[in-house]
TITORFI-255970 format. One record per atom (N, C-alpha, C, O): residue in one letter; x, y, z. Coordinates in steps of 0.02 Angstrom, whole numbers, padded with zeros to 5 digits, always signed. Atoms other than C-alpha are relative to their C-alpha. Layout:
<rs>
AXYZ;...
</rs>
This chain:
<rs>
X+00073-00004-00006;X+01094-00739-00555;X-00020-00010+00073;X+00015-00042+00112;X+00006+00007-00078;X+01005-00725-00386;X-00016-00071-00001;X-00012-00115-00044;X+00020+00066-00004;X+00939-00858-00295;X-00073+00014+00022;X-00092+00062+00056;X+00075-00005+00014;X+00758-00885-00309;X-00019-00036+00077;X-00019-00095+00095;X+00027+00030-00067;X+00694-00876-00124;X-00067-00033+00020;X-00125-00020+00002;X+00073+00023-00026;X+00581-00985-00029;X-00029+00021+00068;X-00088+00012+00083;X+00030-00041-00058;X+00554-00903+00126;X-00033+00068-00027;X-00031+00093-00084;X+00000-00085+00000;X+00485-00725+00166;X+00061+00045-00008;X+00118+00033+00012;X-00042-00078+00010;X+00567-00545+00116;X+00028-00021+00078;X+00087-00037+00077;X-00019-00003-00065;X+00582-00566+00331;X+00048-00042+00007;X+00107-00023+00003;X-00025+00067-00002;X+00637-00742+00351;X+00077+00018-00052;X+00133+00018-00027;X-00071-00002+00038;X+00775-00711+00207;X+00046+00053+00021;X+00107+00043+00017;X-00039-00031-00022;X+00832-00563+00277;X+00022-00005+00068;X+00065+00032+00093;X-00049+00052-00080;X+00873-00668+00455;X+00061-00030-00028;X+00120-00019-00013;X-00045+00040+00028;X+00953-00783+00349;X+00048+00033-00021;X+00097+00004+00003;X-00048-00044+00042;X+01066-00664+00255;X+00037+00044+00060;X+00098+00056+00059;X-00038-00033-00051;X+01101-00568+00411;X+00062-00043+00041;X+00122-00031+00041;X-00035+00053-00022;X+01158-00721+00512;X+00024-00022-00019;X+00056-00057+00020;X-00059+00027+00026;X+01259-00780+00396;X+00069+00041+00003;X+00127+00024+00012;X-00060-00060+00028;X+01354-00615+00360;X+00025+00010+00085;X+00085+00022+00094;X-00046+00004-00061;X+01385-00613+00562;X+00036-00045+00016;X+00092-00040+00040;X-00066+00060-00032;X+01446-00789+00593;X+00044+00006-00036;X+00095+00013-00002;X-00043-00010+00029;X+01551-00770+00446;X+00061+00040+00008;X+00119+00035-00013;X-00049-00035-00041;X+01623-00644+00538;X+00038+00013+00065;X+00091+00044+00075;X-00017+00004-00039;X+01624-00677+00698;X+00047-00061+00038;X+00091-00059+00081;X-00049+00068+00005;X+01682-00865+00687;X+00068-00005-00039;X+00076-00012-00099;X-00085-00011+00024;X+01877-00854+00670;X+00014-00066-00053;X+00046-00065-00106;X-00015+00039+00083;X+01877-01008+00559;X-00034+00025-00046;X-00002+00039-00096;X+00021+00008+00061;X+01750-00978+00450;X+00030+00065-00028;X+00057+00059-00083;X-00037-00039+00027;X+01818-00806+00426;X+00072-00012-00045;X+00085+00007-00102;X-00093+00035+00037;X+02020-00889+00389;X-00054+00003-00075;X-00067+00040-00122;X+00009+00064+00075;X+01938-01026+00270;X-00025+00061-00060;X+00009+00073-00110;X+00022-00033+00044;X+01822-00896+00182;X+00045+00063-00028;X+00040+00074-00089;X-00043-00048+00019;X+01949-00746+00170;X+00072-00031-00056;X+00102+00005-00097;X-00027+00024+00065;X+02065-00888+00066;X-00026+00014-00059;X+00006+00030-00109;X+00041+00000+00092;X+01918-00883-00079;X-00025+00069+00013;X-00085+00082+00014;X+00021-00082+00024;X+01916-00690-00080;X-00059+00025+00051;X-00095+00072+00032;X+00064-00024-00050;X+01785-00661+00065;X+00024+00041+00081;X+00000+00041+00138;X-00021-00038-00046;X+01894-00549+00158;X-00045+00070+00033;X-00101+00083+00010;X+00042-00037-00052;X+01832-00406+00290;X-00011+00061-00073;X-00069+00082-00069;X+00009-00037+00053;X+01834-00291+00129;X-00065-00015-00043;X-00106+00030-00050;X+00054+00032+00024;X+01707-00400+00035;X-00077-00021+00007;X-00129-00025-00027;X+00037+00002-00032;X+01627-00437+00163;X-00056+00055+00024;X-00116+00041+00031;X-00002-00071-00020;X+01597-00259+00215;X-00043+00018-00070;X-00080+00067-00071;X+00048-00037+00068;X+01514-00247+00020;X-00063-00042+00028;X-00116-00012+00036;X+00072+00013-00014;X+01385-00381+00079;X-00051+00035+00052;X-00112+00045+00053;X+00046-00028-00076;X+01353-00302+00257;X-00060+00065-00032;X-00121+00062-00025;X+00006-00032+00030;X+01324-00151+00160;X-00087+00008-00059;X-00136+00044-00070;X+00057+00006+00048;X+01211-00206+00036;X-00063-00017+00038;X-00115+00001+00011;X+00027+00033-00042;X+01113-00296+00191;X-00049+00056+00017;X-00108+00054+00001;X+00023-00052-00034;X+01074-00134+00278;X-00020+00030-00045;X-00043+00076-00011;X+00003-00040+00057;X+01032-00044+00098;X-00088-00041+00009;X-00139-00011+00028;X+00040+00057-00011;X+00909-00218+00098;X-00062+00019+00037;X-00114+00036+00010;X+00031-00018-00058;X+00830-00186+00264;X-00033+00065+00005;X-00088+00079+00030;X+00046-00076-00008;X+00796-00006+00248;X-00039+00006-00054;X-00078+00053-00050;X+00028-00020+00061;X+00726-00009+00087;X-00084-00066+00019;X-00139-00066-00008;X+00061+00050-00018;X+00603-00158+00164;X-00032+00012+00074;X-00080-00013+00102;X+00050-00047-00070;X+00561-00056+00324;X-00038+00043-00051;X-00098+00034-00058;X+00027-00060+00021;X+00526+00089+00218;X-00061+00004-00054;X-00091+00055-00068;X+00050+00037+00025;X+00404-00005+00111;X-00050-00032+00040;X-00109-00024+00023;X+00058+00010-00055;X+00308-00077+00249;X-00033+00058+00009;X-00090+00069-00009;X+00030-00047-00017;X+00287+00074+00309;X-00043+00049-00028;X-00084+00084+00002;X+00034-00048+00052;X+00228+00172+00155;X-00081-00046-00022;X-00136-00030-00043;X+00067+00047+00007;X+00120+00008+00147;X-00070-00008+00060;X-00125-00035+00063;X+00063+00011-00066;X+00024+00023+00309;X-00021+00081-00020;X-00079+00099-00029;X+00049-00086+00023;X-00002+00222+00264;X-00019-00006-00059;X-00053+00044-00065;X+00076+00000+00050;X-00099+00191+00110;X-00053-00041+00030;X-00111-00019+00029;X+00066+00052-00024;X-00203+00034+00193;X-00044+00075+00051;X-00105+00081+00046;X+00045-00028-00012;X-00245+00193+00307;X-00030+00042-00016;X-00081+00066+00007;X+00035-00053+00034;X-00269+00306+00199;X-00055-00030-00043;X-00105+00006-00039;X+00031+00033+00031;X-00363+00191+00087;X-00082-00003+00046;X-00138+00015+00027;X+00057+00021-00053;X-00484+00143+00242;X-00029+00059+00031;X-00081+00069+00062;X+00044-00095-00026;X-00512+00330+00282;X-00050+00014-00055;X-00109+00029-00042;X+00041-00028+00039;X-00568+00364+00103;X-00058-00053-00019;X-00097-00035-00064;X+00052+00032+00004;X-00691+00206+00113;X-00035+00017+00061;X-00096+00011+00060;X+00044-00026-00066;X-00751+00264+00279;X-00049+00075-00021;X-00104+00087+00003;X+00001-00095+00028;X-00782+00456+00204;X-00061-00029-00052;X-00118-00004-00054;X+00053+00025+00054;X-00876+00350+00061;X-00069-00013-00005;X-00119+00011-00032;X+00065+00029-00047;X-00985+00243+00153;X-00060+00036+00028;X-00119+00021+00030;X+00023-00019-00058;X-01022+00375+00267;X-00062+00083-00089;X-00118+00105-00104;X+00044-00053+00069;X-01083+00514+00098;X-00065-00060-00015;X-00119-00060+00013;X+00049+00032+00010;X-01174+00371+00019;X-00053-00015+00027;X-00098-00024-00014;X+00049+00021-00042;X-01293+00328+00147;X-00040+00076+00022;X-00099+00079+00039;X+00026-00050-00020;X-01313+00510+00184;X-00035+00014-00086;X-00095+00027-00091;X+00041-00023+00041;X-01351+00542+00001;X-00062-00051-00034;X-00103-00025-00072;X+00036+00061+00002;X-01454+00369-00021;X-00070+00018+00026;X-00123+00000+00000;X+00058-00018-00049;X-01574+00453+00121;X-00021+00066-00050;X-00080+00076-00066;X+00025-00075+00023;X-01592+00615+00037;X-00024-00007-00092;X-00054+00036-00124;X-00005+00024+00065;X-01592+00535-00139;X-00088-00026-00015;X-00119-00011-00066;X+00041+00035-00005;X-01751+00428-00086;X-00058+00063+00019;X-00113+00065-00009;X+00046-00037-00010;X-01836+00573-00009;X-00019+00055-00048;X-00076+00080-00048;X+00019-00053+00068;X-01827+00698-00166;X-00022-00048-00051;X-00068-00022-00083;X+00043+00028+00039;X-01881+00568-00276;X-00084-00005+00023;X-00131-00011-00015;X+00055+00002-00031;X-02020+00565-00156;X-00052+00055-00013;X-00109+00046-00034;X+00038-00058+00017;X-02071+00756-00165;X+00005+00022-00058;X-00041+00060-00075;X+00045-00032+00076;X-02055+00793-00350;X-00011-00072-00037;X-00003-00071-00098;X+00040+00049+00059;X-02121+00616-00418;X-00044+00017-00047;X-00069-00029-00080;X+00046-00037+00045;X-02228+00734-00524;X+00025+00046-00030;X-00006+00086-00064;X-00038-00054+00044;X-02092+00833-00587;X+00051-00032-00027;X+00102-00046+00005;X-00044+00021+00036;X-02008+00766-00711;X+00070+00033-00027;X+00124+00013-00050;X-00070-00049+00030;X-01898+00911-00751;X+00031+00012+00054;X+00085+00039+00041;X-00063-00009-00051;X-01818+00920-00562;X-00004-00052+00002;X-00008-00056+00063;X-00030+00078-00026;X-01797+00728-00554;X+00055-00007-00061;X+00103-00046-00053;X-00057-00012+00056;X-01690+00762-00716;X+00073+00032+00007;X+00130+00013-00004;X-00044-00032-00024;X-01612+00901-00653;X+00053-00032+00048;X+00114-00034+00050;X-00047+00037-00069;X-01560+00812-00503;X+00027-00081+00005;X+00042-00116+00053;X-00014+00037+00036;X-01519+00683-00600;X-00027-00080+00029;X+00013-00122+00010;X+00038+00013-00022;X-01641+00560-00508;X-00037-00069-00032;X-00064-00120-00011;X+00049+00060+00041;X-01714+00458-00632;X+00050-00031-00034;X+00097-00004-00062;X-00043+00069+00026;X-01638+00280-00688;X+00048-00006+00053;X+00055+00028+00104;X-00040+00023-00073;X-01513+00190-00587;X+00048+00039+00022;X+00073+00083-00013;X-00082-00049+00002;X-01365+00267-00505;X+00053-00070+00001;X+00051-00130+00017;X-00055+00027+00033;X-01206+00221-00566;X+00040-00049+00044;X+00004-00056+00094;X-00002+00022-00048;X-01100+00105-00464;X+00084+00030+00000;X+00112+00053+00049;X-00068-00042+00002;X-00918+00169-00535;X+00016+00032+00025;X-00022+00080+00025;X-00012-00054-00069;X-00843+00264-00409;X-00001+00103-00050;X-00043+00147-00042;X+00016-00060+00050;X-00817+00428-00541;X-00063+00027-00028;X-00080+00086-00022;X+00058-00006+00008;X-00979+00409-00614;X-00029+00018+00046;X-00051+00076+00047;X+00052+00004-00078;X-01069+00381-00442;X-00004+00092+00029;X-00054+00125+00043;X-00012-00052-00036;X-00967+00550-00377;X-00039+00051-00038;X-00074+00093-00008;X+00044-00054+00038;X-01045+00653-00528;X-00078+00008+00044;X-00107+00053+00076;X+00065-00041-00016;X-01203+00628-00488;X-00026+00006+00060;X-00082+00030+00069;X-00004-00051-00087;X-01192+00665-00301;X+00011+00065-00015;X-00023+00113+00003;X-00016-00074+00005;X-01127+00804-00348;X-00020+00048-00026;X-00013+00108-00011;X+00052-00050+00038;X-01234+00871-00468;X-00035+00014+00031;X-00040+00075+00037;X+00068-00009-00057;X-01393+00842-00331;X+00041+00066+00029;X+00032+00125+00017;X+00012-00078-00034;X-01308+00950-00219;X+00025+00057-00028;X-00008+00105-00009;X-00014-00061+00038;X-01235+01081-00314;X-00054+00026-00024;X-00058+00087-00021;X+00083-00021+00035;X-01421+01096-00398;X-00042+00036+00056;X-00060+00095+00063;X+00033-00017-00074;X-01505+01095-00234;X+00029+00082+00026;X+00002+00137+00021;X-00062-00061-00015;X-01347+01217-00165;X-00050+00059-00038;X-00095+00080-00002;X+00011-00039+00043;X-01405+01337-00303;X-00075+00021+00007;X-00092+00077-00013;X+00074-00028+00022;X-01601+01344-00290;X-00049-00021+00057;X-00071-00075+00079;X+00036-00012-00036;X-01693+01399-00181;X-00078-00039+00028;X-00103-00060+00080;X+00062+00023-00023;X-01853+01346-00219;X-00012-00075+00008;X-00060-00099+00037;X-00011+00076-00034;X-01792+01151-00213;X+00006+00001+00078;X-00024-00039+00114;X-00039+00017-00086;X-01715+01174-00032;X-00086+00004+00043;X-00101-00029+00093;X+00062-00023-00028;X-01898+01241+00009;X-00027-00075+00018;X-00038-00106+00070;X+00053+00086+00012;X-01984+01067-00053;X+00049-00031+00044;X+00029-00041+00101;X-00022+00064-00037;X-01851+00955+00014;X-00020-00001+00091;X-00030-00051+00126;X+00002-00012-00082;X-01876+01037+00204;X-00058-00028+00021;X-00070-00036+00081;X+00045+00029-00021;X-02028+00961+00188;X+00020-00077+00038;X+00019-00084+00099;X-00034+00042-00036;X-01961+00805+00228;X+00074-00007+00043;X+00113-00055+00049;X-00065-00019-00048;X-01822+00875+00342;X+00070-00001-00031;X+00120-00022-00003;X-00074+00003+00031;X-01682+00899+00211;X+00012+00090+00004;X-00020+00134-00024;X+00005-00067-00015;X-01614+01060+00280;X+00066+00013-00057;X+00096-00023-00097;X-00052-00040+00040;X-01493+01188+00206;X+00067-00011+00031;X+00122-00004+00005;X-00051+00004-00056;X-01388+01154+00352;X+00038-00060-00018;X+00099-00059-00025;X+00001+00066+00029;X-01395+00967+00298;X+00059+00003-00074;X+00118-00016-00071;X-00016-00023+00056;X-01347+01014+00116;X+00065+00011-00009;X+00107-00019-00042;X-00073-00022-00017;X-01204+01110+00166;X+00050-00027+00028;X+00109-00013+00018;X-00035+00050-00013;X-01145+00980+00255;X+00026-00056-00026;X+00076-00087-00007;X-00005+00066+00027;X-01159+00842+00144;X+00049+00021-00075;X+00080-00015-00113;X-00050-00021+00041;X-01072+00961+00028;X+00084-00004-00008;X+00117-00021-00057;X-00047+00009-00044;X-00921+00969+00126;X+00023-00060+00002;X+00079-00067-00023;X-00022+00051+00033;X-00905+00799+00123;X-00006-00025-00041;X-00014-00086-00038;X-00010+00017+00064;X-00900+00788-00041;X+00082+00018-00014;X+00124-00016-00045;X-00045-00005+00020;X-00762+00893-00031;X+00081-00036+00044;X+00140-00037+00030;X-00042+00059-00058;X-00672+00778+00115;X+00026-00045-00030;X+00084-00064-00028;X-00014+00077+00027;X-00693+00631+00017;X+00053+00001-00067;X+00096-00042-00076;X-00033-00025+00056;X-00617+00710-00146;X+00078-00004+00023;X+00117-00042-00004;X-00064+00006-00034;X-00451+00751-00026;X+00012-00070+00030;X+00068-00093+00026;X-00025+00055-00018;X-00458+00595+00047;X+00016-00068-00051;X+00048-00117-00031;X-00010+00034+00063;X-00457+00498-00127;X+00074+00016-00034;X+00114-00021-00063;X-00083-00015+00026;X-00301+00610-00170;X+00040-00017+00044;X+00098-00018+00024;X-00051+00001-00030;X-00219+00576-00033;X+00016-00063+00023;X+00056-00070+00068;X-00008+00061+00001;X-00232+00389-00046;X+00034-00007-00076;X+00093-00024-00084;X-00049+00003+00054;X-00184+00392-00221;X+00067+00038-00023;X+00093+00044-00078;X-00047-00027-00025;X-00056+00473-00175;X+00067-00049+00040;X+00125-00054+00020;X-00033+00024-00035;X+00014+00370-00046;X+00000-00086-00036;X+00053-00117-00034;X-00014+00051+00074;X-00019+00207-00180;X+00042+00019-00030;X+00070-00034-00044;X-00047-00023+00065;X+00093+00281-00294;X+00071-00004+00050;X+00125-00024+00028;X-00070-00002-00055;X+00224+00299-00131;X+00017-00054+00003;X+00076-00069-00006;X+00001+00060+00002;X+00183+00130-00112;X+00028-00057-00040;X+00055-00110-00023;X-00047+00037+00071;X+00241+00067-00288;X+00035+00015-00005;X+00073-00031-00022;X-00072-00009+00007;X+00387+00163-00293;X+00042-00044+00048;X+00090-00074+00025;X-00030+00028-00069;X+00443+00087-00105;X+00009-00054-00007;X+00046-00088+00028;X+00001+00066-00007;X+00404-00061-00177;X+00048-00024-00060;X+00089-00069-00053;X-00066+00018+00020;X+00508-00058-00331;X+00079+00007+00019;X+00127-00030+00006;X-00063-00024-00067;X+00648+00019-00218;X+00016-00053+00028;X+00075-00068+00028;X-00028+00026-00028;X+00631-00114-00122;X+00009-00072-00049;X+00051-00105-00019;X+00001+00063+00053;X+00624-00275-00268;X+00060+00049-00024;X+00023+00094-00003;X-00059-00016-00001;X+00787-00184-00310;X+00055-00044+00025;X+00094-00088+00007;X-00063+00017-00048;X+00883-00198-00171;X+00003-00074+00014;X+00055-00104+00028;X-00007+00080-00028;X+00840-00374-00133;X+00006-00036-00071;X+00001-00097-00068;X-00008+00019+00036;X+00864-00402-00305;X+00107-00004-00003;X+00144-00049-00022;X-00076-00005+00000;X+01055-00365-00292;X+00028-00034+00062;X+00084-00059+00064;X-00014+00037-00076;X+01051-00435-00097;X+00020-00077-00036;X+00074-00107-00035;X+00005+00078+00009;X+01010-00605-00171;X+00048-00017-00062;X+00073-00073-00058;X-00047+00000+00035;X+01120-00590-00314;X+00059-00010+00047;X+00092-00061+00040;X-00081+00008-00013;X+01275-00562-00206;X-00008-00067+00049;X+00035-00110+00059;X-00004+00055-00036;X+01218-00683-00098;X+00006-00094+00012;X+00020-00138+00052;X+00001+00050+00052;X+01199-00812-00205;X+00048-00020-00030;X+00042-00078-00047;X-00060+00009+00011;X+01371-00809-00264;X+00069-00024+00085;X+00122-00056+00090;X-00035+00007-00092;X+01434-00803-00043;X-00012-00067-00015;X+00034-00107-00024;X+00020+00072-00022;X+01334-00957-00042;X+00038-00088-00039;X+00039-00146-00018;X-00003+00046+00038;X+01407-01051-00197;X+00072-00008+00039;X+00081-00060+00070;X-00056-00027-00003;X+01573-00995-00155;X+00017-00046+00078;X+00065-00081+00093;X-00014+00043-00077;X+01553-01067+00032;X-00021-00089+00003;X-00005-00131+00045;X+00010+00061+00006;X+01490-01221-00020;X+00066-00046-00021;X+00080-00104-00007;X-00064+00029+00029;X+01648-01254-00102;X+00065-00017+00076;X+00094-00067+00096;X-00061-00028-00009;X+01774-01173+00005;X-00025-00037+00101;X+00021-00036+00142;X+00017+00038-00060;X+01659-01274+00191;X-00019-00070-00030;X-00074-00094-00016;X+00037+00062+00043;X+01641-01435+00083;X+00021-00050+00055;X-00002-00107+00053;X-00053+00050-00057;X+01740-01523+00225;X-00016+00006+00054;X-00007-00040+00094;X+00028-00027-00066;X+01659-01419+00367;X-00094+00002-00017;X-00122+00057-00023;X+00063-00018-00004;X+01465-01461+00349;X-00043+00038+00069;X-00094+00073+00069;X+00025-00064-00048;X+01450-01389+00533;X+00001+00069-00016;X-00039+00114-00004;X-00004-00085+00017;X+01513-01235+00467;X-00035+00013-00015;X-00075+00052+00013;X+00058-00025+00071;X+01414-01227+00316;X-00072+00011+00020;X-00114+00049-00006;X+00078-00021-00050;X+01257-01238+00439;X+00002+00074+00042;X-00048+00109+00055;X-00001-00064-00051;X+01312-01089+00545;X-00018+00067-00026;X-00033+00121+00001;X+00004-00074+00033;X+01297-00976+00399;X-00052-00015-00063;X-00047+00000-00122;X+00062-00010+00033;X+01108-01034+00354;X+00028-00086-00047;X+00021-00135-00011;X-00008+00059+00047;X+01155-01185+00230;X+00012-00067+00041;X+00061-00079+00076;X-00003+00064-00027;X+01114-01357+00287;X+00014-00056-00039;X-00013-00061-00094;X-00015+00067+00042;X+01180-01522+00226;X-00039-00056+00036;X-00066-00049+00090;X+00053+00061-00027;X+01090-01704+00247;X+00056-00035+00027;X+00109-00024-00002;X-00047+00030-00034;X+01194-01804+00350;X-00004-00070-00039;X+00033-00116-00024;
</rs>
Protein backbone atom coordinates (compact mmCIF):
# COMPACT_ATOMS: atom_id res chain seq x y z
CA UNK A 1 0.00 0.00 0.00
CA UNK A 2 1.41 3.50 -0.67
CA UNK A 3 2.38 5.79 1.77
CA UNK A 4 -0.01 8.43 2.59
CA UNK A 5 1.96 11.77 1.94
CA UNK A 6 2.33 14.81 3.95
CA UNK A 7 4.09 17.11 1.89
CA UNK A 8 3.25 18.52 -1.64
CA UNK A 9 2.94 16.46 -5.14
CA UNK A 10 6.48 18.96 -5.41
CA UNK A 11 8.03 18.52 -2.06
CA UNK A 12 7.49 14.54 -2.43
CA UNK A 13 8.80 14.42 -5.64
CA UNK A 14 12.36 16.12 -4.17
CA UNK A 15 12.12 13.64 -1.69
CA UNK A 16 11.73 10.60 -3.89
CA UNK A 17 14.23 11.94 -6.31
CA UNK A 18 16.99 12.48 -3.67
CA UNK A 19 16.68 9.51 -2.29
CA UNK A 20 16.81 7.43 -5.57
CA UNK A 21 20.25 9.49 -6.26
CA UNK A 22 22.06 9.11 -2.96
CA UNK A 23 21.09 5.61 -3.03
CA UNK A 24 22.98 5.55 -5.90
CA UNK A 25 25.54 7.58 -5.73
CA UNK A 26 26.70 6.71 -2.06
CA UNK A 27 28.86 3.46 -2.49
CA UNK A 28 27.67 2.19 0.89
CA UNK A 29 24.31 2.76 0.79
CA UNK A 30 24.25 1.24 -2.63
CA UNK A 31 26.50 -2.25 -1.15
CA UNK A 32 24.10 -2.38 2.02
CA UNK A 33 20.89 -1.82 -0.12
CA UNK A 34 21.81 -4.06 -3.20
CA UNK A 35 22.15 -7.05 -0.24
CA UNK A 36 18.08 -6.61 0.30
CA UNK A 37 17.43 -6.76 -3.51
CA UNK A 38 17.89 -2.94 -4.35
CA UNK A 39 20.33 -3.53 -6.98
CA UNK A 40 21.08 -1.04 -10.11
CA UNK A 41 18.30 -3.20 -11.89
CA UNK A 42 15.62 -2.33 -9.29
CA UNK A 43 16.67 0.56 -8.84
CA UNK A 44 16.51 1.53 -12.47
CA UNK A 45 12.47 0.34 -12.01
CA UNK A 46 12.17 3.19 -9.36
CA UNK A 47 14.22 5.86 -11.42
CA UNK A 48 11.89 4.96 -14.07
CA UNK A 49 8.77 5.19 -12.45
CA UNK A 50 10.17 8.73 -11.02
CA UNK A 51 10.50 10.30 -14.43
CA UNK A 52 6.94 8.60 -15.59
CA UNK A 53 5.95 10.65 -12.01
CA UNK A 54 7.36 13.95 -13.02
CA UNK A 55 6.12 14.12 -16.49
CA UNK A 56 2.81 13.17 -15.84
CA UNK A 57 2.90 16.17 -12.97
CA UNK A 58 4.49 18.75 -15.41
CA UNK A 59 1.95 17.83 -17.91
CA UNK A 60 -0.91 18.45 -15.55
CA UNK A 61 0.21 21.74 -14.43
CA UNK A 62 0.39 22.69 -17.56
CA UNK A 63 -3.02 21.57 -18.95
CA UNK A 64 -3.97 23.28 -15.55
CA UNK A 65 -2.76 26.81 -16.20
CA UNK A 66 -4.42 26.45 -19.96
CA UNK A 67 -7.88 26.04 -18.75
CA UNK A 68 -7.43 28.84 -15.77
CA UNK A 69 -6.73 30.78 -19.20
CA UNK A 70 -9.04 29.70 -21.06
CA UNK A 71 -11.55 29.83 -18.32
CA UNK A 72 -10.57 33.72 -17.68
CA UNK A 73 -10.91 34.49 -21.45
CA UNK A 74 -14.45 33.06 -21.50
CA UNK A 75 -15.34 35.24 -18.25
CA UNK A 76 -13.76 38.21 -19.83
CA UNK A 77 -15.90 37.58 -23.35
CA UNK A 78 -18.92 37.31 -20.69
CA UNK A 79 -18.56 40.26 -18.71
CA UNK A 80 -17.71 42.15 -21.62
CA UNK A 81 -21.49 40.84 -23.76
CA UNK A 82 -23.38 41.37 -20.58
CA UNK A 83 -22.80 44.87 -19.97
CA UNK A 84 -23.07 45.49 -23.64
CA UNK A 85 -26.43 43.72 -23.66
CA UNK A 86 -27.50 45.20 -20.05
CA UNK A 87 -27.14 48.78 -21.97
CA UNK A 88 -29.15 47.85 -24.90
CA UNK A 89 -31.57 45.70 -22.79
CA UNK A 90 -32.42 48.92 -20.62
CA UNK A 91 -32.79 51.07 -23.59
CA UNK A 92 -35.46 48.85 -25.59
CA UNK A 93 -37.40 48.42 -22.64
CA UNK A 94 -37.33 52.08 -22.75
CA UNK A 95 -38.70 52.58 -26.42
CA UNK A 96 -41.43 49.96 -26.61
CA UNK A 97 -42.72 50.28 -22.83
CA UNK A 98 -46.07 50.49 -24.67
CA UNK A 99 -45.64 47.51 -26.63
CA UNK A 100 -46.25 44.69 -25.05
CA UNK A 101 -45.93 42.37 -27.92
CA UNK A 102 -42.08 43.50 -28.79
CA UNK A 103 -41.08 43.45 -25.06
CA UNK A 104 -42.30 39.73 -25.37
CA UNK A 105 -40.79 39.18 -28.41
CA UNK A 106 -37.58 40.37 -27.18
CA UNK A 107 -38.14 38.61 -24.40
CA UNK A 108 -37.88 41.76 -22.09
CA UNK A 109 -40.36 41.43 -19.61
CA UNK A 110 -39.67 39.69 -16.03
CA UNK A 111 -36.28 39.11 -14.71
CA UNK A 112 -33.42 37.79 -16.70
CA UNK A 113 -32.20 34.60 -15.82
CA UNK A 114 -28.95 34.35 -13.97
CA UNK A 115 -27.93 30.58 -15.28
CA UNK A 116 -25.38 30.93 -17.62
CA UNK A 117 -27.57 28.71 -20.49
CA UNK A 118 -30.66 30.33 -19.68
CA UNK A 119 -29.11 33.91 -19.52
CA UNK A 120 -27.37 33.00 -23.20
CA UNK A 121 -30.98 32.20 -24.66
CA UNK A 122 -32.27 35.19 -24.07
CA UNK A 123 -29.41 37.35 -25.39
CA UNK A 124 -29.75 35.61 -28.07
CA UNK A 125 -33.14 35.70 -28.88
CA UNK A 126 -32.96 39.91 -28.51
CA UNK A 127 -30.52 39.92 -31.10
CA UNK A 128 -31.48 37.48 -33.49
CA UNK A 129 -35.13 39.28 -33.29
CA UNK A 130 -33.70 42.65 -33.66
CA UNK A 131 -31.05 40.97 -36.48
CA UNK A 132 -34.27 40.03 -38.36
CA UNK A 133 -36.56 43.22 -38.27
CA UNK A 134 -36.24 45.97 -39.56
CA UNK A 135 -38.67 48.01 -38.18
CA UNK A 136 -37.19 47.31 -34.44
CA UNK A 137 -33.53 48.38 -35.55
CA UNK A 138 -35.42 51.69 -36.74
CA UNK A 139 -36.90 52.38 -33.00
CA UNK A 140 -33.85 51.27 -31.18
CA UNK A 141 -31.53 53.99 -33.34
CA UNK A 142 -33.45 56.20 -31.59
CA UNK A 143 -31.51 55.81 -28.71
CA UNK A 144 -28.24 55.04 -30.64
CA UNK A 145 -28.55 51.19 -30.90
CA UNK A 146 -27.15 50.86 -34.37
CA UNK A 147 -27.16 47.94 -36.83
CA UNK A 148 -23.52 48.20 -36.74
CA UNK A 149 -23.82 47.80 -32.89
CA UNK A 150 -26.14 44.70 -33.32
CA UNK A 151 -23.88 43.04 -35.55
CA UNK A 152 -21.37 43.36 -33.34
CA UNK A 153 -22.79 42.30 -30.26
CA UNK A 154 -23.84 39.39 -32.39
CA UNK A 155 -20.47 38.27 -33.05
CA UNK A 156 -19.77 38.15 -29.70
CA UNK A 157 -22.17 36.01 -28.99
CA UNK A 158 -20.61 33.90 -31.29
CA UNK A 159 -16.90 34.45 -29.58
CA UNK A 160 -18.17 33.67 -26.35
CA UNK A 161 -19.96 30.37 -27.51
CA UNK A 162 -16.16 29.28 -28.91
CA UNK A 163 -14.65 30.44 -26.04
CA UNK A 164 -16.97 28.31 -23.60
CA UNK A 165 -16.02 25.27 -25.90
CA UNK A 166 -12.79 25.75 -25.76
CA UNK A 167 -12.55 25.95 -22.01
CA UNK A 168 -14.62 23.01 -21.59
CA UNK A 169 -12.56 21.52 -23.52
CA UNK A 170 -9.40 22.16 -21.96
CA UNK A 171 -11.34 21.13 -18.30
CA UNK A 172 -11.88 17.89 -19.57
CA UNK A 173 -7.82 17.90 -20.59
CA UNK A 174 -7.51 18.93 -17.25
CA UNK A 175 -9.25 15.85 -15.56
CA UNK A 176 -7.80 13.46 -17.64
CA UNK A 177 -3.99 15.03 -16.78
CA UNK A 178 -5.09 14.86 -13.58
CA UNK A 179 -6.13 11.30 -13.32
CA UNK A 180 -2.91 10.49 -15.37
CA UNK A 181 -1.24 12.08 -13.01
CA UNK A 182 -3.03 10.50 -9.38
CA UNK A 183 -1.90 7.35 -11.27
CA UNK A 184 1.46 7.64 -11.56
CA UNK A 185 2.05 8.94 -8.14
CA UNK A 186 -0.17 6.42 -7.09
CA UNK A 187 2.32 3.59 -8.13
CA UNK A 188 5.46 6.19 -7.31
CA UNK A 189 4.35 6.03 -3.70
CA UNK A 190 3.52 2.51 -3.70
CA UNK A 191 7.03 1.45 -4.79
CA UNK A 192 8.34 3.80 -2.65
CA UNK A 193 6.88 2.86 0.25
CA UNK A 194 8.14 -0.55 0.13
CA UNK A 195 12.28 1.27 -0.74
CA UNK A 196 11.51 2.96 2.43
CA UNK A 197 10.39 -0.04 4.66
CA UNK A 198 12.93 -2.12 3.20
CA UNK A 199 15.76 0.60 4.07
CA UNK A 200 14.67 1.06 7.35
CA UNK A 201 15.52 -2.39 8.04
CA UNK A 202 18.47 -3.07 5.96
CA UNK A 203 20.17 1.17 7.54
CA UNK A 204 18.82 0.21 11.05
CA UNK A 205 22.50 0.55 12.23
CA UNK A 206 23.31 3.51 9.87
CA UNK A 207 20.72 6.32 11.00
CA UNK A 208 23.10 8.80 9.05
CA UNK A 209 22.41 6.88 6.14
CA UNK A 210 18.83 6.48 6.57
CA UNK A 211 18.76 10.47 6.63
CA UNK A 212 20.60 10.83 3.27
CA UNK A 213 17.83 9.13 1.52
CA UNK A 214 14.94 11.53 3.05
CA UNK A 215 14.13 9.36 6.35
CA UNK A 216 15.03 10.87 9.62
CA UNK A 217 15.45 9.23 12.96
CA UNK A 218 15.23 11.05 16.61
CA UNK A 219 18.43 10.83 18.13
Amino acid sequence: MATKRTFSEAETLEQYRVALENVTTQTEITTIMAEFGYDETTLTEGKNLLTKTREAFDFNKKEDDETSEAYNDFATQKENLAKTYSLHRKKAKVIFRKDPTTLSKLVLTGSLPTAYIKWLEVVKKFYTVVTNDTDIQTKLSRLKITIEEINNTAQQITNLELARATYLQEKGESQDATKAKDKAFSEIDDWMSEFYAVAKIALEDNPQLLESIGKFVRS
